[in-house]
PDB file with one MODEL, atoms N, CA, C and O in Angstrom:
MODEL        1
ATOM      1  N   UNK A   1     -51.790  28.528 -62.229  1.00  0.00           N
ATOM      2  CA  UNK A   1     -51.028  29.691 -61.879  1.00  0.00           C
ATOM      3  C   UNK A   1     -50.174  30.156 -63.051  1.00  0.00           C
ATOM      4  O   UNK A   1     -50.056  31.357 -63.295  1.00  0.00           O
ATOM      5  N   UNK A   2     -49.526  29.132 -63.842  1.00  0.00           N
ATOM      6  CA  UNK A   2     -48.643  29.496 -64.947  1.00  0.00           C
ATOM      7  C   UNK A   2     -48.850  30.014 -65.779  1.00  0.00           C
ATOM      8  O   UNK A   2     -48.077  30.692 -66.456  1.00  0.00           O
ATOM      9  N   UNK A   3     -50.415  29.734 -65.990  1.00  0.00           N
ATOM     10  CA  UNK A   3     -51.534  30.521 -67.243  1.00  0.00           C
ATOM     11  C   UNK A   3     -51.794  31.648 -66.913  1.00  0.00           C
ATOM     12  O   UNK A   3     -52.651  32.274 -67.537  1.00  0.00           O
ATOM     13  N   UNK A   4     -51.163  32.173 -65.907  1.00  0.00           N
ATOM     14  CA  UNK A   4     -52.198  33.975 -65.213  1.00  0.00           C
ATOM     15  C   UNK A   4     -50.941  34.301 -65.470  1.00  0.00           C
ATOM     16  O   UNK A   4     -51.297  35.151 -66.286  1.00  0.00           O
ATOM     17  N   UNK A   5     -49.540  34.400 -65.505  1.00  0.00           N
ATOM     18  CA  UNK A   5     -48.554  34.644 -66.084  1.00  0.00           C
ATOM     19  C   UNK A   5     -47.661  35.024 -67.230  1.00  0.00           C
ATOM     20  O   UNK A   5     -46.939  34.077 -67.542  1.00  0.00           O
ATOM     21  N   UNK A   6     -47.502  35.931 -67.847  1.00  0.00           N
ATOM     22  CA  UNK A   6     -47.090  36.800 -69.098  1.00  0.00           C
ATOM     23  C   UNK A   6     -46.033  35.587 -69.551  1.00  0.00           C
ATOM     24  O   UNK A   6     -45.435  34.815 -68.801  1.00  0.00           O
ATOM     25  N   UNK A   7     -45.978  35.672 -71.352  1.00  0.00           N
ATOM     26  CA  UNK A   7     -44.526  34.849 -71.694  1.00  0.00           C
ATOM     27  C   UNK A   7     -43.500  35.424 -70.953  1.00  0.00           C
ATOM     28  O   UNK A   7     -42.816  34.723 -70.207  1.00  0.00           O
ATOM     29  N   UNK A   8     -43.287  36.794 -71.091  1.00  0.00           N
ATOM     30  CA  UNK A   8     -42.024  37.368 -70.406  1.00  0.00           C
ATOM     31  C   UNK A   8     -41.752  37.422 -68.794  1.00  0.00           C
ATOM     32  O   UNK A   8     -40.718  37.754 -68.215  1.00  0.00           O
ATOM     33  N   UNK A   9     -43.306  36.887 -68.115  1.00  0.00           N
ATOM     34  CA  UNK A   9     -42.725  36.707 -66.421  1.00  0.00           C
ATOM     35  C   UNK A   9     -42.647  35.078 -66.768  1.00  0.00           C
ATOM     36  O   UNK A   9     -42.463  34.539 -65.677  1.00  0.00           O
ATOM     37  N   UNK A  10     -42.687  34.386 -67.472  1.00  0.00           N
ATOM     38  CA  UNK A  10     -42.417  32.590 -67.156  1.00  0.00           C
ATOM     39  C   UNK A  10     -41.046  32.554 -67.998  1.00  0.00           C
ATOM     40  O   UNK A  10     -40.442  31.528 -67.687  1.00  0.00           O
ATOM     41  N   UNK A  11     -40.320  33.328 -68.981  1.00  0.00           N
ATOM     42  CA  UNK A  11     -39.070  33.555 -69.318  1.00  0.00           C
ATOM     43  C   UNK A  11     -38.316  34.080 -68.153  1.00  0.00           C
ATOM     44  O   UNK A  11     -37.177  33.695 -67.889  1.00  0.00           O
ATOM     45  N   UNK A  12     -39.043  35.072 -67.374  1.00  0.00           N
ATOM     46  CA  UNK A  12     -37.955  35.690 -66.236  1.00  0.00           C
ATOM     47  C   UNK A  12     -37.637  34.599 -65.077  1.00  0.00           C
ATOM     48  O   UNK A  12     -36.570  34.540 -64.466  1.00  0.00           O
ATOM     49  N   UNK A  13     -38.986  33.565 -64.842  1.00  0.00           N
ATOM     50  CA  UNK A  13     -38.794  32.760 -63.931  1.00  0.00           C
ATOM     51  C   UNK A  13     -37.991  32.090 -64.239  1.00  0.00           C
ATOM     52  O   UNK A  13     -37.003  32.228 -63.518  1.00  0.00           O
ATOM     53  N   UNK A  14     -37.836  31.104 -65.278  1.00  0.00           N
ATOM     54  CA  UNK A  14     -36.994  30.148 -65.827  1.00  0.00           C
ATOM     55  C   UNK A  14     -35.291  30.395 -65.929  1.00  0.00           C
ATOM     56  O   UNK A  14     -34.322  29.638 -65.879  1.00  0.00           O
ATOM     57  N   UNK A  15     -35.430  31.534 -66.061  1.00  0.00           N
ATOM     58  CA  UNK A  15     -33.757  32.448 -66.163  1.00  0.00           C
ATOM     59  C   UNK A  15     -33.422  32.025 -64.557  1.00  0.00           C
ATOM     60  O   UNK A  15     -32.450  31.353 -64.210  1.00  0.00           O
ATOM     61  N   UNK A  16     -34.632  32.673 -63.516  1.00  0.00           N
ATOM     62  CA  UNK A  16     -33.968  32.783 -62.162  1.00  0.00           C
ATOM     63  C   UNK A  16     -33.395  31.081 -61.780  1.00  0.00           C
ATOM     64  O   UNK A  16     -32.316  30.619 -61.407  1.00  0.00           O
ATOM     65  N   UNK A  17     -34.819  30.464 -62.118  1.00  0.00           N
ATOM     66  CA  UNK A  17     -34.245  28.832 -61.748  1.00  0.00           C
ATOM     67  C   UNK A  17     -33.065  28.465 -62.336  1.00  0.00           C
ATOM     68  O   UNK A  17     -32.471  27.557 -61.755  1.00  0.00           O
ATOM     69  N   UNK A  18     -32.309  29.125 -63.797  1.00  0.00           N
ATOM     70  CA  UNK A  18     -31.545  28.410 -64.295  1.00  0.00           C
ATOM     71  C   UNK A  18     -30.012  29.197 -63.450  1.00  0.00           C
ATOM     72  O   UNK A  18     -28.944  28.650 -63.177  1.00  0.00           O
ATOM     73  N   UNK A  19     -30.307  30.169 -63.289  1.00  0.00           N
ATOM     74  CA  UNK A  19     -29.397  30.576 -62.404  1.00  0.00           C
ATOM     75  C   UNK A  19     -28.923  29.903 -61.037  1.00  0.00           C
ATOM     76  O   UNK A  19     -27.748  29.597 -60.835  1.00  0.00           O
ATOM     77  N   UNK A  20     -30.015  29.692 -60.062  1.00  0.00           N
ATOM     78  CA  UNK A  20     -29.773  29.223 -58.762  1.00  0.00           C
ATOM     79  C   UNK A  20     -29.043  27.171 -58.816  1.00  0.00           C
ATOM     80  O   UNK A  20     -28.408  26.533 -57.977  1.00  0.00           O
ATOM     81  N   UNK A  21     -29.709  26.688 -60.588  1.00  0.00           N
ATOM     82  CA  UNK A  21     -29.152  25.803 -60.898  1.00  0.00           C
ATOM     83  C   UNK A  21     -27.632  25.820 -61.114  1.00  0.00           C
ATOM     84  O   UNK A  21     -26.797  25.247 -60.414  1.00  0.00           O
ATOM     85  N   UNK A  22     -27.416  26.570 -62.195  1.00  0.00           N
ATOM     86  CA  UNK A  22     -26.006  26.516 -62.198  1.00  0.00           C
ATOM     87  C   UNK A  22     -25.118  26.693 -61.075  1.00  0.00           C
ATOM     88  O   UNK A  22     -24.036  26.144 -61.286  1.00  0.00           O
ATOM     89  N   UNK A  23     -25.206  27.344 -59.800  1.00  0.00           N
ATOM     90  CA  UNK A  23     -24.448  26.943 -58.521  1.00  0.00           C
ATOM     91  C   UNK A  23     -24.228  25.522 -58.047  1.00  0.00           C
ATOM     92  O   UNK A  23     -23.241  25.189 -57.391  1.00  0.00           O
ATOM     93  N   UNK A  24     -24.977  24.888 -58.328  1.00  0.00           N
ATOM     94  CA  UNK A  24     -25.129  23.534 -57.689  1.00  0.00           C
ATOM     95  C   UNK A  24     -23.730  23.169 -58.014  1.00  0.00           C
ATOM     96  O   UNK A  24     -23.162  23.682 -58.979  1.00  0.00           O
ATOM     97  N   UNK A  25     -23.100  22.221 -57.173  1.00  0.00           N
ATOM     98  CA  UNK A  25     -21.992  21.836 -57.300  1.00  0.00           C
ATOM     99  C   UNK A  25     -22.276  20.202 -58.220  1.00  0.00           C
ATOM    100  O   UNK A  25     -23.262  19.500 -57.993  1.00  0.00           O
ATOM    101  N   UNK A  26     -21.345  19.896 -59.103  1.00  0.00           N
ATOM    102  CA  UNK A  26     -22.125  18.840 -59.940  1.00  0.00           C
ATOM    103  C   UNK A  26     -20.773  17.678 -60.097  1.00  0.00           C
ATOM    104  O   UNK A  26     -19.671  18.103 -60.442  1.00  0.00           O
ATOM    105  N   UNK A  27     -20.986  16.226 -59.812  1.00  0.00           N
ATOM    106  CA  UNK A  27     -19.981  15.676 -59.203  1.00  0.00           C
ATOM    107  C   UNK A  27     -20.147  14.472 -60.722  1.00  0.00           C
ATOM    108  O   UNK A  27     -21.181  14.484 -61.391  1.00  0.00           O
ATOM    109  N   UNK A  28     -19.005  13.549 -61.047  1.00  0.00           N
ATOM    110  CA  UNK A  28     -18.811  12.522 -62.021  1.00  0.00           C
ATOM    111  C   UNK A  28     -19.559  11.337 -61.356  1.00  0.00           C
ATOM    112  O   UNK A  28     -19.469  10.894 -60.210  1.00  0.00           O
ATOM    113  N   UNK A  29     -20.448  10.889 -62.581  1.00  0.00           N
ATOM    114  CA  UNK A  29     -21.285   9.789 -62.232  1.00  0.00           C
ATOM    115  C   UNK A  29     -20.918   8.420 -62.010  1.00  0.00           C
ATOM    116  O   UNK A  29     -21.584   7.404 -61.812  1.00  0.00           O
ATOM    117  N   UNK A  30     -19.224   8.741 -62.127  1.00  0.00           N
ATOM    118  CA  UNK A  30     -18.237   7.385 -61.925  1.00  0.00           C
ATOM    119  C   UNK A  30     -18.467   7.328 -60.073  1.00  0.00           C
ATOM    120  O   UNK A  30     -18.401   6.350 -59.329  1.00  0.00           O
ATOM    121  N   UNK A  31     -18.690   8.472 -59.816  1.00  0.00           N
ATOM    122  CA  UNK A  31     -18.408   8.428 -58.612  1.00  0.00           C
ATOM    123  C   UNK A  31     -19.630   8.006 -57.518  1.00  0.00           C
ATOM    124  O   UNK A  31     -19.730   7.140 -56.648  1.00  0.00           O
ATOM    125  N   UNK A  32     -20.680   9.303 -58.132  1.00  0.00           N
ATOM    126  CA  UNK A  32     -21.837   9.083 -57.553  1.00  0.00           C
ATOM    127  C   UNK A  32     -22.710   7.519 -57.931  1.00  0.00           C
ATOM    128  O   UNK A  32     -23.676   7.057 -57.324  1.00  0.00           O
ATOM    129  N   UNK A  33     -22.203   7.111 -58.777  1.00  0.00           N
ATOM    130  CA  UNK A  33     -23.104   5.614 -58.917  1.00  0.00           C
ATOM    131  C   UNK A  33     -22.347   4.788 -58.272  1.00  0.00           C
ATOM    132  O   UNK A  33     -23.018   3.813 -57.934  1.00  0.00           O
ATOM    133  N   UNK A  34     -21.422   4.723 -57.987  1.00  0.00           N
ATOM    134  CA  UNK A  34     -20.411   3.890 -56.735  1.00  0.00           C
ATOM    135  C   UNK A  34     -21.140   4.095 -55.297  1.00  0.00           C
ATOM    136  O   UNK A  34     -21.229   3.171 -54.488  1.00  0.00           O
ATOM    137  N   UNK A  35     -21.528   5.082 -55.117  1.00  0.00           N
ATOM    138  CA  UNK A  35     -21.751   5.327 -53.521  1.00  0.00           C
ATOM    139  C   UNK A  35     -23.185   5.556 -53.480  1.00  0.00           C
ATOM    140  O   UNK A  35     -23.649   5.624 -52.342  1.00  0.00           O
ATOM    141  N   UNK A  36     -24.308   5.742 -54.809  1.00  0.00           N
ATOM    142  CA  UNK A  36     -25.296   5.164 -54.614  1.00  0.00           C
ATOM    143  C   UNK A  36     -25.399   3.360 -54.487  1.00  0.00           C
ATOM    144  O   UNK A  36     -26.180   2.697 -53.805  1.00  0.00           O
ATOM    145  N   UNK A  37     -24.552   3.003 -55.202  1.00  0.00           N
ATOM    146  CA  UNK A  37     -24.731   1.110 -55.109  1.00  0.00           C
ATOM    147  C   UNK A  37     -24.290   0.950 -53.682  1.00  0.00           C
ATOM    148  O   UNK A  37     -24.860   0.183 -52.906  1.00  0.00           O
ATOM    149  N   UNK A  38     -23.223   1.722 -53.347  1.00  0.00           N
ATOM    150  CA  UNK A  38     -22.719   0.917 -51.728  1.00  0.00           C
ATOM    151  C   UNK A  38     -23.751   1.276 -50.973  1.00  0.00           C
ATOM    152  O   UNK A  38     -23.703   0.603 -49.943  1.00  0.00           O
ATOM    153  N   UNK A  39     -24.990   2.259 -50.965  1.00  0.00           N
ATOM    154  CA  UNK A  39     -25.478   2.463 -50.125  1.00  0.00           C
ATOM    155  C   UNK A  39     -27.066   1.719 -50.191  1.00  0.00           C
ATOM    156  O   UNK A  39     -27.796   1.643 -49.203  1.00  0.00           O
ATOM    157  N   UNK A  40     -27.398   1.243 -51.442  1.00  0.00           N
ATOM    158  CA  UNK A  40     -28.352   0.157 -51.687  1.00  0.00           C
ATOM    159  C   UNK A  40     -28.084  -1.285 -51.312  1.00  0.00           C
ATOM    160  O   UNK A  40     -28.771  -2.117 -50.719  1.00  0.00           O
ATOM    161  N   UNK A  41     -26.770  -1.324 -51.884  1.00  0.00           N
ATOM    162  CA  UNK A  41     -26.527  -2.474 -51.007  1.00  0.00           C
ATOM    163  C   UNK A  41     -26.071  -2.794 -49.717  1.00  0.00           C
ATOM    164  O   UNK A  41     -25.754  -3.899 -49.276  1.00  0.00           O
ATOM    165  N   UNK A  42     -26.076  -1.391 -49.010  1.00  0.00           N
ATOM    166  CA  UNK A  42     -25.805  -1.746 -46.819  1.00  0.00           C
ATOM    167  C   UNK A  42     -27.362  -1.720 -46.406  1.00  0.00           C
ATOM    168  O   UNK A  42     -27.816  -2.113 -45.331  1.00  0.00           O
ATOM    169  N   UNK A  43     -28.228  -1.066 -47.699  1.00  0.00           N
ATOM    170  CA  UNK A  43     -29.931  -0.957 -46.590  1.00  0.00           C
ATOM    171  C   UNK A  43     -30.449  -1.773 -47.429  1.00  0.00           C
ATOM    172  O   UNK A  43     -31.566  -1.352 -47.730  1.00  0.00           O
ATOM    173  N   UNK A  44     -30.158  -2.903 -48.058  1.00  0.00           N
ATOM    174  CA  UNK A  44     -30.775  -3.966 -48.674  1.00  0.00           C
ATOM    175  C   UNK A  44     -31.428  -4.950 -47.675  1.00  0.00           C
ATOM    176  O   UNK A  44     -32.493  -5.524 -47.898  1.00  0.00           O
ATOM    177  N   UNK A  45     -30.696  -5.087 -46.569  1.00  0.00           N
ATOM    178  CA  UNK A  45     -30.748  -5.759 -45.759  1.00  0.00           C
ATOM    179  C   UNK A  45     -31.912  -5.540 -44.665  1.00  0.00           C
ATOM    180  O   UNK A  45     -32.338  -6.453 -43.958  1.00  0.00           O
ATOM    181  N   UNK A  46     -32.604  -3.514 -44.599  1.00  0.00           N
ATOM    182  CA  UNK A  46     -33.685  -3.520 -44.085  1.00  0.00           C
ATOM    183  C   UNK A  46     -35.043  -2.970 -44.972  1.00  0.00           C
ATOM    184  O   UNK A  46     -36.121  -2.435 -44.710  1.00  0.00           O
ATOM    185  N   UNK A  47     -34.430  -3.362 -45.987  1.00  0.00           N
ATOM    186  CA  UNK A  47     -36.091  -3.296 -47.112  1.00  0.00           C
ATOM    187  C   UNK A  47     -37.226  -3.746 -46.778  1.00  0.00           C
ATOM    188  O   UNK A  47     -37.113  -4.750 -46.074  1.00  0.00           O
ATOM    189  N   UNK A  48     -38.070  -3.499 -46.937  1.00  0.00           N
ATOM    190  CA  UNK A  48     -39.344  -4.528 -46.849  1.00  0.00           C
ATOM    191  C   UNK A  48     -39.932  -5.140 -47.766  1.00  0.00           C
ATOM    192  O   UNK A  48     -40.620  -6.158 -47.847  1.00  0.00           O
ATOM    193  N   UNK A  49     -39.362  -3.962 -48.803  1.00  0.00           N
ATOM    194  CA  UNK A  49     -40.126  -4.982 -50.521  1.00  0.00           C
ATOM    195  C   UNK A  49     -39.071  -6.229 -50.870  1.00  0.00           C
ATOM    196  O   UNK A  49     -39.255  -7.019 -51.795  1.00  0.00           O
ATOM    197  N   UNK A  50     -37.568  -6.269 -49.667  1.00  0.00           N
ATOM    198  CA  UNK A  50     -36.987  -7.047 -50.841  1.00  0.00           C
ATOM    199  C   UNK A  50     -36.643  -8.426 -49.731  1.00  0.00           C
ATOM    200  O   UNK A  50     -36.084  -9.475 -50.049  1.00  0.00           O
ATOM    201  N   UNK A  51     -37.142  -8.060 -48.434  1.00  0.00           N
ATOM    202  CA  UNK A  51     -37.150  -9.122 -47.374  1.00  0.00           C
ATOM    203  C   UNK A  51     -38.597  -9.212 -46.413  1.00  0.00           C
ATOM    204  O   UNK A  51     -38.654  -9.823 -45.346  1.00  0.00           O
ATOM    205  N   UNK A  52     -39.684  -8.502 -47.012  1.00  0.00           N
ATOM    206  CA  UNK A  52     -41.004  -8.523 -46.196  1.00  0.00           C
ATOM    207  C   UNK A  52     -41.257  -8.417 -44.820  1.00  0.00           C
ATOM    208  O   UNK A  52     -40.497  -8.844 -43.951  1.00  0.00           O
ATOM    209  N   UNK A  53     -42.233  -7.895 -44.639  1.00  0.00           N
ATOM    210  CA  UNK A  53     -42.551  -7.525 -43.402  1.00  0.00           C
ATOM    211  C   UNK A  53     -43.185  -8.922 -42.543  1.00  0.00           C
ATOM    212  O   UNK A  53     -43.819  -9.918 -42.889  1.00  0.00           O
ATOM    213  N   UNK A  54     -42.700  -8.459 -41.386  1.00  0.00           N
ATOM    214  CA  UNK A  54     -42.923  -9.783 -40.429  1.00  0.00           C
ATOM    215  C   UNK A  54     -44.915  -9.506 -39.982  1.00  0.00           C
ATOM    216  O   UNK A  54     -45.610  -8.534 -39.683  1.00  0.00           O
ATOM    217  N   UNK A  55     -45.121 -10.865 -40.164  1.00  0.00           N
ATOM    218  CA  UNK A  55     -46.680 -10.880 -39.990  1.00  0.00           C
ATOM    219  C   UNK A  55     -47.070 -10.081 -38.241  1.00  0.00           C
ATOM    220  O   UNK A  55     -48.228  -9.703 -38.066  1.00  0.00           O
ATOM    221  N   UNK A  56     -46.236  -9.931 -37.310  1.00  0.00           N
ATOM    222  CA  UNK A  56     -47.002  -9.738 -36.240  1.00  0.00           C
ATOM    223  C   UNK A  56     -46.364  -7.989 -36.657  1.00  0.00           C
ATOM    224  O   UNK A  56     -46.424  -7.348 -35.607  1.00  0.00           O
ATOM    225  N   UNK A  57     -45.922  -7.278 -37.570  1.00  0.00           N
ATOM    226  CA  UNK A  57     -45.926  -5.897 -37.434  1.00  0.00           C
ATOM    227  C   UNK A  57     -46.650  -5.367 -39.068  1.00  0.00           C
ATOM    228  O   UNK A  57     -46.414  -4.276 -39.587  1.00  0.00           O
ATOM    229  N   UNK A  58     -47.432  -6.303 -39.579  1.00  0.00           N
ATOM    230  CA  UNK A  58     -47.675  -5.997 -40.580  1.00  0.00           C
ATOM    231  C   UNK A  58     -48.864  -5.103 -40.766  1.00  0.00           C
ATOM    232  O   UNK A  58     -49.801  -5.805 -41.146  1.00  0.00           O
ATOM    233  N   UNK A  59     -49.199  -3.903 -40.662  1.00  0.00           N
ATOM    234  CA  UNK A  59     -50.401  -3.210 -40.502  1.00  0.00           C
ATOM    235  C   UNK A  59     -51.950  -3.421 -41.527  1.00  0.00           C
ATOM    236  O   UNK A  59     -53.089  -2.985 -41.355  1.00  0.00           O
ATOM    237  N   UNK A  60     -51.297  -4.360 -42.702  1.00  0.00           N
ATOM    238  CA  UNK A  60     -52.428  -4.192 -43.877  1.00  0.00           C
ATOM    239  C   UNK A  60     -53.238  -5.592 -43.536  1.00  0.00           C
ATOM    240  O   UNK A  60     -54.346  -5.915 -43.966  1.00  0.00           O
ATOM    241  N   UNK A  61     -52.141  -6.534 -42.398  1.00  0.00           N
ATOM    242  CA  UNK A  61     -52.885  -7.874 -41.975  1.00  0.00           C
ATOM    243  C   UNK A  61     -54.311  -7.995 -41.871  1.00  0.00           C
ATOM    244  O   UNK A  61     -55.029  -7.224 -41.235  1.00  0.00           O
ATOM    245  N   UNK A  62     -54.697  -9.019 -42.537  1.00  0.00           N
ATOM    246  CA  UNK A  62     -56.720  -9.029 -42.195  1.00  0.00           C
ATOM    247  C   UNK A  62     -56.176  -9.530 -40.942  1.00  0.00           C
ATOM    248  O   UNK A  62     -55.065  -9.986 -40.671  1.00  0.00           O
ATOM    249  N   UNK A  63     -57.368  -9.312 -40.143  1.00  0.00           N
ATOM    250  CA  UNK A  63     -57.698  -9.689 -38.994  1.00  0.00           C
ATOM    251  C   UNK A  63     -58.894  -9.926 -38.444  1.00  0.00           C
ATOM    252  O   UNK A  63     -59.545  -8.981 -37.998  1.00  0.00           O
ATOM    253  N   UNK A  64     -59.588 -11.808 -38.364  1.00  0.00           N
ATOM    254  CA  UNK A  64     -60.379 -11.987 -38.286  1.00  0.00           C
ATOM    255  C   UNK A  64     -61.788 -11.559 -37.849  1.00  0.00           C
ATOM    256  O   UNK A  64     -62.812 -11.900 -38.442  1.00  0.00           O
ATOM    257  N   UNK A  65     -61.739 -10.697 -36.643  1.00  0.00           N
ATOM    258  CA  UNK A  65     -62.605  -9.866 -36.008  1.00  0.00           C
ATOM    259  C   UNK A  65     -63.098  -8.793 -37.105  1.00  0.00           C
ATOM    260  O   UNK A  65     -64.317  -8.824 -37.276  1.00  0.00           O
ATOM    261  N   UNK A  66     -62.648  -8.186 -37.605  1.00  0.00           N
ATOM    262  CA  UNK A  66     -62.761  -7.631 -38.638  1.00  0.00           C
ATOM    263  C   UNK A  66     -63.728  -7.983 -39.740  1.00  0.00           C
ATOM    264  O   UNK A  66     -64.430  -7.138 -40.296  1.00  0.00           O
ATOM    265  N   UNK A  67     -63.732  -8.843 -39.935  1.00  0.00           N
ATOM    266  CA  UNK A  67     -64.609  -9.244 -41.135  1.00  0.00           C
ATOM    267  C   UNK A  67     -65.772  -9.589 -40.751  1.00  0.00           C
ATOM    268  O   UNK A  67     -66.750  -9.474 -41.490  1.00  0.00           O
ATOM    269  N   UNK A  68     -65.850 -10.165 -39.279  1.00  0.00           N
ATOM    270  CA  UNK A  68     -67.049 -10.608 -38.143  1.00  0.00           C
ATOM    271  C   UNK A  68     -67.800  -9.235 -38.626  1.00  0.00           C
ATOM    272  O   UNK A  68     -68.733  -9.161 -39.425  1.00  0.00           O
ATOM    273  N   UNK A  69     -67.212  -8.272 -37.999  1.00  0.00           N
ATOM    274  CA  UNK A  69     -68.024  -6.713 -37.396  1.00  0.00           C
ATOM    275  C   UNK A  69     -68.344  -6.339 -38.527  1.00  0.00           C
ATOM    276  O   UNK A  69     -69.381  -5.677 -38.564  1.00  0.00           O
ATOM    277  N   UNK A  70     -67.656  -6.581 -39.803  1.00  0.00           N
ATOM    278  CA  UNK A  70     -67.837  -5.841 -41.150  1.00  0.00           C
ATOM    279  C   UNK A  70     -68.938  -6.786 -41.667  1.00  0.00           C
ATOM    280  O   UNK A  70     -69.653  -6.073 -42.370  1.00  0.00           O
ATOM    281  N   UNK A  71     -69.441  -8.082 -41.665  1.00  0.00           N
ATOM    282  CA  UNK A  71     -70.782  -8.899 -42.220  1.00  0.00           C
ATOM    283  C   UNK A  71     -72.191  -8.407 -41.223  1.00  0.00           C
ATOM    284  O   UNK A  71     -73.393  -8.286 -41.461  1.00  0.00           O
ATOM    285  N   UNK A  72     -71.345  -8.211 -40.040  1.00  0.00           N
ATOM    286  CA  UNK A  72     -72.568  -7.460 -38.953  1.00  0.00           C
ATOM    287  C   UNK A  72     -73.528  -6.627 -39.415  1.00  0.00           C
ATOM    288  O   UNK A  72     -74.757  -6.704 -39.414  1.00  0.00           O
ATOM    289  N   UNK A  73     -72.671  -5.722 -39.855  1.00  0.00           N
ATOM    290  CA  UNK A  73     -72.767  -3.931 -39.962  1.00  0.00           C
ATOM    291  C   UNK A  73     -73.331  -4.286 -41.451  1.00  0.00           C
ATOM    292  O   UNK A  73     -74.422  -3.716 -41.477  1.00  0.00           O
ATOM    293  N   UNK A  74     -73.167  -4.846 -42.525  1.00  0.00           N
ATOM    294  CA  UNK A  74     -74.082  -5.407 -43.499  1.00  0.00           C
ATOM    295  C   UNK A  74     -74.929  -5.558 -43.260  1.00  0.00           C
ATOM    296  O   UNK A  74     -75.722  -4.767 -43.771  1.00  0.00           O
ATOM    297  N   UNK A  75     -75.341  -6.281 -42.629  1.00  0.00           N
ATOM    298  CA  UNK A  75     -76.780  -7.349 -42.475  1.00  0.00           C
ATOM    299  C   UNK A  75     -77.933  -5.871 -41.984  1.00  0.00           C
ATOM    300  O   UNK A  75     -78.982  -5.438 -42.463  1.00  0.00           O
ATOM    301  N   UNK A  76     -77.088  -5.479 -40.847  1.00  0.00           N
ATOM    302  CA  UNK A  76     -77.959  -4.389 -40.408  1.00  0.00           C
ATOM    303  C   UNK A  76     -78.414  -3.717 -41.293  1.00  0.00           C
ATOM    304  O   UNK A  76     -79.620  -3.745 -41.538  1.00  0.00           O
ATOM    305  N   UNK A  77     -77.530  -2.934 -42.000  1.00  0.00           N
ATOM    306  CA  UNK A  77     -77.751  -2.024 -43.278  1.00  0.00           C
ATOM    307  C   UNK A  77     -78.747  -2.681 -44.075  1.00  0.00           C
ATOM    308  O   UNK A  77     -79.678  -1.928 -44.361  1.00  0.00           O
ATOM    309  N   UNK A  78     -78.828  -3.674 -44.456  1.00  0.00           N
ATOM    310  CA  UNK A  78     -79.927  -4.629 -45.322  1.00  0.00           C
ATOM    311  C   UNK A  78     -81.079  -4.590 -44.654  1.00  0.00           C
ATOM    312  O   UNK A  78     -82.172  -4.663 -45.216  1.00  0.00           O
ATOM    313  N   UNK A  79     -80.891  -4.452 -43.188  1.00  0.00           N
ATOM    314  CA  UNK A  79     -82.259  -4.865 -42.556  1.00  0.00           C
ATOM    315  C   UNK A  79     -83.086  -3.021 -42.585  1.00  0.00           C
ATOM    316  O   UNK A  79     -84.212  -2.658 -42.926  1.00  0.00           O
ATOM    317  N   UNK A  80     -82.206  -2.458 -42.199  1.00  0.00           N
ATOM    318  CA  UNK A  80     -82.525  -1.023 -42.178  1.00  0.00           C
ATOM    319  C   UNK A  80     -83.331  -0.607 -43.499  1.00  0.00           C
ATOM    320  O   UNK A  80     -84.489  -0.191 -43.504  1.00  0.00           O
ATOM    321  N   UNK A  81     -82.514  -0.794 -44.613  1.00  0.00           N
ATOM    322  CA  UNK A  81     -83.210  -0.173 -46.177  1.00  0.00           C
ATOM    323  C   UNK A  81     -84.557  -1.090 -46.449  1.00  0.00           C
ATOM    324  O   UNK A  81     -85.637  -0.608 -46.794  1.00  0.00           O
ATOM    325  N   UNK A  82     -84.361  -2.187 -46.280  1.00  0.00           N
ATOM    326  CA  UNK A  82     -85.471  -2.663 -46.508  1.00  0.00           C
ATOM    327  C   UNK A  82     -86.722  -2.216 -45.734  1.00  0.00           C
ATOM    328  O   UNK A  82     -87.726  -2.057 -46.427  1.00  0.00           O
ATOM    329  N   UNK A  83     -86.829  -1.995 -44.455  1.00  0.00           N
ATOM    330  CA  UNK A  83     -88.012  -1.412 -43.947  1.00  0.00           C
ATOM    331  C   UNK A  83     -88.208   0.526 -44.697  1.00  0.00           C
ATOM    332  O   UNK A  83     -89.056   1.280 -44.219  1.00  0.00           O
ATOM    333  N   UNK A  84     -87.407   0.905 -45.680  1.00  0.00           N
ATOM    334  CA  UNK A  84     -87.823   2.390 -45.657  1.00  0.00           C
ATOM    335  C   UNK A  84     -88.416   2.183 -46.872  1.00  0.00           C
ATOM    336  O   UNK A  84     -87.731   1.458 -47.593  1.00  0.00           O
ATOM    337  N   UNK A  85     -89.781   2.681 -47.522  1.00  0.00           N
ATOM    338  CA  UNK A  85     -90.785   2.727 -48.266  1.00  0.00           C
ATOM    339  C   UNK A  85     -89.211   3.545 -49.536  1.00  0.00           C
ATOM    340  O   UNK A  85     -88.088   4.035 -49.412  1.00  0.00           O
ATOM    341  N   UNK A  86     -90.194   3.201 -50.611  1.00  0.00           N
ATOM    342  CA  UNK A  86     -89.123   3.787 -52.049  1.00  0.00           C
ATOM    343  C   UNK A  86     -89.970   4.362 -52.765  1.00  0.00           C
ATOM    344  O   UNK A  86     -89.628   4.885 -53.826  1.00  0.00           O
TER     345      UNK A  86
ENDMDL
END
């Protein structure tokens, strides 16, 4: 899209974004890195990368049946190609 666009309409865009930027209200990083840490460290406690997921809600779990139906569905497939002429 940016390439179907004149230098002077991707200069006009960039002006508008830098405009609607400068409103932003913009706060000291003394502050905001204080109350990002307090807030990593109150949901530390329900992470999953940093306390793991419990095996009976774990969705990526193998599950034996699974691998049954999936050697099944092989074999068939093997049995199938082999009877079609090449």
């Amino acid at each position: 899209m940016a390439q179907d666009l004149s230098e002077k309409e991707l200069l006009k865009m960039e002006v508008e974004q830098l405009k609607k930027e400068v409103k932003n209200t913009r706060l000291p990083i003394s502050k905001t890195g204080k109350e990002i840490k307090e807030y990593v460290e109150a949901e530390a406690g329900n992470d999953p990368l940093l306390k793991g997921v419990p095996e009976d809600k774990n969705p990526f779990k193998e599950k034996g049946s699974t691998l049954c139906v999936f050697l099944l569905f092989a074999s068939w497939l093997e049995i199938a190609w082999s009877g079609i002429p090449r």
